[in-house]
N, C-alpha and C positions, 0 to 999 in steps of 0.2 A: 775872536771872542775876547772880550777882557777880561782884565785880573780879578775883578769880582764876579764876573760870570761864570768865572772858572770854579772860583770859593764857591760863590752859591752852590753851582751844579753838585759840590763834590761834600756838601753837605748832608748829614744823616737824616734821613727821613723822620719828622717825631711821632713818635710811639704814642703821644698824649694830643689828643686835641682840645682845644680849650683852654678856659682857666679853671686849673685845678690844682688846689692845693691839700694837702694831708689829710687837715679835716673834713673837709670837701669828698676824698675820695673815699675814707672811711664811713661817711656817711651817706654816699653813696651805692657800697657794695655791702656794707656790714650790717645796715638797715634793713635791706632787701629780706630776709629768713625772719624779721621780726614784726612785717608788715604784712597784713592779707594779700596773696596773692591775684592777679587781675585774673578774668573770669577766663581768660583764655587758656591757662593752667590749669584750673579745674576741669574745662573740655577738656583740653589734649589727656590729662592725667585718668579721667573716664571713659577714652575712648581705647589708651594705651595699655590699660590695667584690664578692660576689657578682653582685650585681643589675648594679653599673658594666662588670661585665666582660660578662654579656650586651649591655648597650647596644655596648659596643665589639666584639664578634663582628656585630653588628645591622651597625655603620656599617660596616666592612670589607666584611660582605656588599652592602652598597649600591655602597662602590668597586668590588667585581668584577662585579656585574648590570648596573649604574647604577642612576639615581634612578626608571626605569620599578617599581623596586620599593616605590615608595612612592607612595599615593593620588592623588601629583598629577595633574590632566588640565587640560584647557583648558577651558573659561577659570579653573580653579581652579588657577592656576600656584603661589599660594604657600599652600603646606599648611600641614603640621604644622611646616616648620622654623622658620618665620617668626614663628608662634605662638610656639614656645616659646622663639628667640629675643627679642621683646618681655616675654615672663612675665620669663626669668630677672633679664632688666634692672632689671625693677621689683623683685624680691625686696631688688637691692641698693641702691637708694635710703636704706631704714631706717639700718645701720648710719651712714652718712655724715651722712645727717641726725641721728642720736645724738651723732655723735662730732663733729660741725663744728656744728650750730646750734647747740646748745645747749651745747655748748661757749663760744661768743664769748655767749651770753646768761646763763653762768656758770649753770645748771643742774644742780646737785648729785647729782641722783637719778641721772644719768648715767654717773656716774664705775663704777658697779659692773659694768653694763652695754656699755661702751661698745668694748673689745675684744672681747669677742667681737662684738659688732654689726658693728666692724670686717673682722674675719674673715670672716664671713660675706656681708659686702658681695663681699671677692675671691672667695670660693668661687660664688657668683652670677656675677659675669661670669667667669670660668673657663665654668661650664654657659653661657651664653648666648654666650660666642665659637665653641661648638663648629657651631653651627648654622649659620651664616652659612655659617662654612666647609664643608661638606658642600651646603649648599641651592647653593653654586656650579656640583655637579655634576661638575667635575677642581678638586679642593684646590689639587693638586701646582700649578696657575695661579693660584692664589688672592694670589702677590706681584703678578698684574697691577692688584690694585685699589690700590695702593702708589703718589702722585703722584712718581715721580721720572724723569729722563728717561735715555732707554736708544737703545741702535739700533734697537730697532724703531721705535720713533716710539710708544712703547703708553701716548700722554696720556692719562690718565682724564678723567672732566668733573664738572667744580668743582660743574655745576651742579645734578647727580644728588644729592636726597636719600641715597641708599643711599653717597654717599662723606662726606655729612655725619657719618652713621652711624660710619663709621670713625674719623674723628678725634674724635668726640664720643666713644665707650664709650674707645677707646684710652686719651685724656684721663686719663677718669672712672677708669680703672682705675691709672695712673701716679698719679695723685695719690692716688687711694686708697690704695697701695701703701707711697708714702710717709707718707703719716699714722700707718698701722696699724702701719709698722713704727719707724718716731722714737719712738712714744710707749712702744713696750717697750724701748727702748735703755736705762731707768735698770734696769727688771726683769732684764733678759739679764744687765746686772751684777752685780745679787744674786745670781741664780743660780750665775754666772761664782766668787764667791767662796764658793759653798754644796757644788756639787758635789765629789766625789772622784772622779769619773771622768775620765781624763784628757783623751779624746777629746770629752766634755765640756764640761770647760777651754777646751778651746782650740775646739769649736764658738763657745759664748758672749766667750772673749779675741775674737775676730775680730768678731762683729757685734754686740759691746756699745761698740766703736769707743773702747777708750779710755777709756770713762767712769769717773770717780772719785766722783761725788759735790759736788764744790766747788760755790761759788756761782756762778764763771765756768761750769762745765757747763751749771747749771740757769738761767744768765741767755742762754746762749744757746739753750740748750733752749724755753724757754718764748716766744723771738721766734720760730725758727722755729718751732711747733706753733701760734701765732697765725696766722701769715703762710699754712701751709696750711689751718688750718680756713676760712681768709678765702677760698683758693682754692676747697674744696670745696664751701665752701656755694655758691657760685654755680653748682658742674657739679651741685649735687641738684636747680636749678629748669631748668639747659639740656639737662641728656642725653637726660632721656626727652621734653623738648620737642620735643628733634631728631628722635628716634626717631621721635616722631606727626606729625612733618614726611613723612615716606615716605607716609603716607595720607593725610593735609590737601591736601598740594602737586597731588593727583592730581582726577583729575576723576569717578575711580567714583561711585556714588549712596552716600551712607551716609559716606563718607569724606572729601569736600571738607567740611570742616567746620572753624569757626576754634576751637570750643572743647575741639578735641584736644588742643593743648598744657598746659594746666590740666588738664585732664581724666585725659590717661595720669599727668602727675603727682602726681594725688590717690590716681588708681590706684595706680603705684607704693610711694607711703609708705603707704598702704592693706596693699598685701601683704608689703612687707616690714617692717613691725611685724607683721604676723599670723605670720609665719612664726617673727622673734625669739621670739617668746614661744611659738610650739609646740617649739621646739627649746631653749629656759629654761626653761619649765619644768620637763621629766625633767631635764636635767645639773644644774641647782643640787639635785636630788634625789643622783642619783649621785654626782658628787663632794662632798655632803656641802658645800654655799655657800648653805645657809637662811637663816644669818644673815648673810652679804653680799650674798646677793642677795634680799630679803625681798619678803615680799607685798604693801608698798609698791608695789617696783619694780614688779611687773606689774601692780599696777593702776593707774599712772599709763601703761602702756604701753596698758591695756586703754582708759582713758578714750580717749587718743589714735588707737585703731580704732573706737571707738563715734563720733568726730568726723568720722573720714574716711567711714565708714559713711553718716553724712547725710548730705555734703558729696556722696558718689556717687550716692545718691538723688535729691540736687538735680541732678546733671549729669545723668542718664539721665532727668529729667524735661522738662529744658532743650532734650537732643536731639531729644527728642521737640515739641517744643514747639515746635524750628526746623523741621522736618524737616513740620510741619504748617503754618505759617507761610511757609514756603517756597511753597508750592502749586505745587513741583515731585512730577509724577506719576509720577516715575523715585525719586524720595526715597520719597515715599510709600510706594510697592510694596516698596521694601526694607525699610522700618520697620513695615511691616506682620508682614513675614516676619523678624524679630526674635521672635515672640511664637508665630506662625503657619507652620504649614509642615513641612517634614521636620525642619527645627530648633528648630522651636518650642521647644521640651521643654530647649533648651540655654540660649537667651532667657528662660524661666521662671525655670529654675535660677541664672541669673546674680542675678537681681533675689532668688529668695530668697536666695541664703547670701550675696550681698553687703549688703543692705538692711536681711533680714526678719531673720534672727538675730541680725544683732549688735545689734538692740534689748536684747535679754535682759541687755545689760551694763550699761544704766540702772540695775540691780540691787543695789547694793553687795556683798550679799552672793555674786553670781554674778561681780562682777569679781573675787572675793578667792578663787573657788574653783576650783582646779586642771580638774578636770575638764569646769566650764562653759569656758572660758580655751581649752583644749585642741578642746572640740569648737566654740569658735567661730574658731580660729581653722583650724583643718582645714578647717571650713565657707568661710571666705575664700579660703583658698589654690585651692580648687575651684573658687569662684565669679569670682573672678580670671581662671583659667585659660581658662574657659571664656567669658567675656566677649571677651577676644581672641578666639578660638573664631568667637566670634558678628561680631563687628566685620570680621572680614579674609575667612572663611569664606563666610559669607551673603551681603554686597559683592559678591563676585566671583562665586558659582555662578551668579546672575541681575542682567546688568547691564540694558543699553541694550538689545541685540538678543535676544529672544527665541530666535532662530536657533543663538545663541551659548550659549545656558544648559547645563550641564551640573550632575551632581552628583557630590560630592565624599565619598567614602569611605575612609575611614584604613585600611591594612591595619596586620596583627600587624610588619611594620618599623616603623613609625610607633609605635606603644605601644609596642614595645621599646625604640625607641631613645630614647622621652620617659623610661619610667622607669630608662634605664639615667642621665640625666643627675640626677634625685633620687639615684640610687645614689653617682656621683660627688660630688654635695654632700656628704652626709651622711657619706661616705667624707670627706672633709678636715674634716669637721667633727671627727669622731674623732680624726683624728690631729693637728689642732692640739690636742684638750684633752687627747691624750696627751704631748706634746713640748712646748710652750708655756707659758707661763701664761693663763691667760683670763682674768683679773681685774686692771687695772692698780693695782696694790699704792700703787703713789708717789701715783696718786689718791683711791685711798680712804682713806689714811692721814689724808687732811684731815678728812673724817666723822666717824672715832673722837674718843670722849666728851674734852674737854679740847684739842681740836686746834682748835677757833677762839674767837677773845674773846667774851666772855659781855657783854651788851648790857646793862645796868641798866633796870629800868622805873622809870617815873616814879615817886615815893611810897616806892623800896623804902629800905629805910633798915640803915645800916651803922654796926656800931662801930668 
């Protein structure tokens, strides 16, 4: 191979395609929130807002029944809300880790991607705080889990995983909150000076905070968005640590297990890059961001699931491997019935859409093609789901006492009220790329062609 073929090959992939310059991209992305929507928006947004507002007729009917309207029995006390409180969690893992590791690892391909990721991190715990709340069974109580003291004497205990739970998502989502929204403060002011609407005006005057542009702005911009990325990368390795703290700590068969903490967190970044990229894909369609958001980006997103994909291969072999190792006959019997049993069929599925499909992205040509992309990442989000499913479900319907075993059947509340909270996502997902920008402008601006020093190679020669 020659000396240029060697340069070429060992060249960066660009992040921009096109010609695009400042102006170009600002009017481009900045535009978009201040132009009517195409008609495809308003379907998706009426059929998704639809769907939200069944889940919300669902939970209502649960406050006036109670929770006897949902599958729970004994010993399967925590159903479906548990479940899909753990899912939603992990879904927001991704954005944070987008936007805070690689961030402080200076990771380029990030920059196009990295608000919406953001977003979508809050729109996840949004879906996943709502569960907690309702699996209480009286909401309207639900300040009792709150550590502060009062006349009743209503001290919580420090020492309950499920109060870990609280301040760890709380956490995760105040910092998150802050990230997502500092780093639109230089964009809220483009806008702020773009719009003609007056009400507008003055949305963006108020939460662009004064921004000018100066160097004092962006000198103290750039400590603080250090200072939080520093914060959030450490709540992407503790939240859902804590979370798989509520099953570890406990003594069920299946569950006392030390390699939960790693494990939900592979999960997590697992499903929340599958999910980024099922939901990147169509919008850089629709709103027309091919060339910002190029096919690049998702297949560096897609390598990133084909890694977690083995990584969870190995954990679910690991389990198994302890849970044999062990030569506990209570583990045993439960890890048997992971594969076996009235759920078997749920334990299959987990292994293939988390394991067996995402091989297929070994493929170059299948990481680079939309529709491979999409159905494996559908495939994840399912197999995901139903691996909690399996994990908290199975555990509980057959523990220690046979006496005790029952089985656990979801009624039509349970499916309602899961898919009214995709409804809810999908719903703010909409209305952020209607009102918003999704693309942080002041970051990609560094991308475009001429916007970083050009490195000389050795040999090259200049008059």
């Amino acid at each position: 191979m020659s000396h240029e073929a060697v340069l070429q090959a060992l060249e960066p992939m660009p992040l921009v395609e096109g010609e695009v310059t400042p102006a170009s991209l600002d009017d481009q992305v900045l535009a978009f929130p201040e132009r009517k929507p195409p008609r495809a928006w308003f379907i998706a947004f009426a059929v998704t807002s639809a769907i939200f507002l069944v889940g919300v007729a669902l939970i209502g009917y649960s406050f006036y029944r109670g929770v006897g309207v949902w599958g729970n029995n004994s010993p399967v006390f925590w159903g479906f809300p548990i479940v899909n409180f753990v899912f939603w969690v992990g879904i927001g893992h991704a954005g944070t880790l987008i936007s805070a590791i690689l961030f402080i690892f200076r990771k380029r391909w990030r920059n196009a991607i990295a608000r919406f990721a953001e977003a979508m991190t809050l729109f996840a715990l949004a879906c996943a705080a709502i569960f907690p709340l309702i699996h209480v069974g009286r909401p309207w109580f639900a300040y009792w889990l709150f550590p502060y003291p009062n006349e009743r004497a209503l001290w919580v205990n420090f020492r309950s995983p499920l109060l870990w739970d609280v301040f760890a998502v709380s956490t995760y989502f105040s910092v998150s909150l802050l990230f997502w929204y500092l780093g639109m403060v230089p964009d809220l002011a483009s806008m702020r000076e773009r719009t003609r609407s007056k009400f507008r005006r003055f949305f963006y005057t108020v939460f662009s905070l004064g921004w000018r542009g100066s160097s004092r702005n962006w000198r103290h911009f750039e400590k603080a968005y250090l200072l939080l990325a520093g914060l959030a990368t450490g709540l992407v390795l503790s939240v859902h640590s804590v979370v798989s703290f509520d099953f570890a700590v406990s003594v069920v068969p299946g569950w006392h297990m030390t390699i939960f903490p790693p494990y939900f967190v592979t999960g997590a970044i697992f499903a929340g890059f599958a999910m980024v990229v099922l939901v990147l894909a169509p919008v850089r369609r629709i709103m027309n961001l091919t060339n910002l958001i190029t096919m690049h980006h998702l297949e560096v997103m897609n390598k990133v699931i084909l890694a977690m994909a083995c990584l969870m291969g190995y954990s679910y072999f690991m389990e198994g491997f302890t849970a044999w190792y062990s030569q506990n006959i209570f583990i045993h019997h439960i890890f048997a019935r992971y594969v076996t049993g009235p759920y078997g069929w749920a334990g299959i599925l987990t292994l293939t859409c988390n394991v067996l499909i995402p091989q297929l992205l070994w493929v170059r040509r299948f990481r680079r093609s939309i529709p491979v992309m999409i159905f494996v990442s559908v495939a994840v989000t399912v197999g995901m789901w139903f691996e909690r499913f399996v994990i908290f479900l199975v555990s509980l319907h057959q523990d220690f006492l046979p006496s005790s075993w029952g089985f656990y059947k979801p009624t039509l509340v349970d499916y309602g009220i899961l898919l009214g909270s995709f409804g809810l996502f999908f719903t703010l997902v909409l209305l952020f790329a209607r009102m918003l920008p999704v693309i942080a402008t002041t970051e990609v601006k560094v991308d475009l062609p001429g916007s970083q020093p050009v490195h000389q190679h050795p040999g090259d020669h200049h008059d």
